[in-house]
N, C-alpha and C positions, 0 to 999 in steps of 0.2 A: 522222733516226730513221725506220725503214718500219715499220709495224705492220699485222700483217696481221690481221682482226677475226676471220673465220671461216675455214675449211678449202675451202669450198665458191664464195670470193668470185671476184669478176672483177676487181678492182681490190687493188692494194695502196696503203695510205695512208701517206704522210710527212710528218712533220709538221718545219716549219720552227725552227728553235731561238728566234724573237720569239714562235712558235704557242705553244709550250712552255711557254717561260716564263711566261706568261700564265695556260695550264691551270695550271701549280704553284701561280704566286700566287691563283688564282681558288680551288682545291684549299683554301687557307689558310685562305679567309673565309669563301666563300658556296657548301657542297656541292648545294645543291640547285638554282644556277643549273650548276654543274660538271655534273648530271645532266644539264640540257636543254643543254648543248653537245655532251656526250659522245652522247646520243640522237642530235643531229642531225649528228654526224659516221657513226655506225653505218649511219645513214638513207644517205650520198650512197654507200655501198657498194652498195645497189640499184637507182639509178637517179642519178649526176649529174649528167645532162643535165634534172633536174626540178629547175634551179635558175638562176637570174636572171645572166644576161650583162652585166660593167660594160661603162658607157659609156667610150670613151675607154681603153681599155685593149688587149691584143693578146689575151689569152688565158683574162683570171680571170673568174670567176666569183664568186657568193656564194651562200649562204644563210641565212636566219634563226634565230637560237636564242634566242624571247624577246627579249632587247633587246640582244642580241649579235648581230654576226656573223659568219660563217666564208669566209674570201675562199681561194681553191684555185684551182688549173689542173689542168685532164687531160693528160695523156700519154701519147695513145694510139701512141705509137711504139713504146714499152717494151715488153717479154712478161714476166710479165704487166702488163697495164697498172698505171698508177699514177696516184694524186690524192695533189697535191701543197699541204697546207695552207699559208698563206703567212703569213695574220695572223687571229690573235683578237682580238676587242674589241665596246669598247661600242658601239652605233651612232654616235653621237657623235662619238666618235674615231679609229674603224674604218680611213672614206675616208685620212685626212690622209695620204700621201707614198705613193701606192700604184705610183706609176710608178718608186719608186725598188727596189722588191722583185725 
């Protein structure tokens, strides 16, 4: 799924169908942590190179949302470019099988 936030962005975001899923069930329970993920995904249409490079990985990246977080790749190959979300989750659980994404 590509979603594009604004009219004016440089990136298009897609979000992975494990990403998804996740937003729905988190949608179910807890809207007010759904707000600080959806923020902080709004956020990497600005700038997402203002976010933390994993270790051990080819391409992803993450960032914070409270005690979630949001793990993506760029691909600046694409016109227009695209951020590609991978996995949401808790910190906790986040890392677990990230090389197999």
């Amino acid at each position: 799924m590509l979603i594009n936030l604004k009219k004016d962005t440089k990136y298009e975001i897609g979000i992975y169908p494990q990403a998804d899923k996740f937003l729905y069930k988190l949608s179910k329970k807890d809207t007010k942590t759904l707000g600080i993920v959806l923020k902080a995904i709004r956020e990497l249409n600005i700038d997402p190179n203002n976010s933390i490079k994993l270790i051990n990985t080819k391409n992803k990246r993450r960032i914070k949302a409270g005690d979630y977080r949001v793990i993506f790749e760029i691909d600046n190959n694409t016109s227009p470019k695209e951020i590609n979300i991978l996995k949401i989750g808790h910190r906790r659980n986040v890392y677990k099988n990230l090389n197999e994404l």
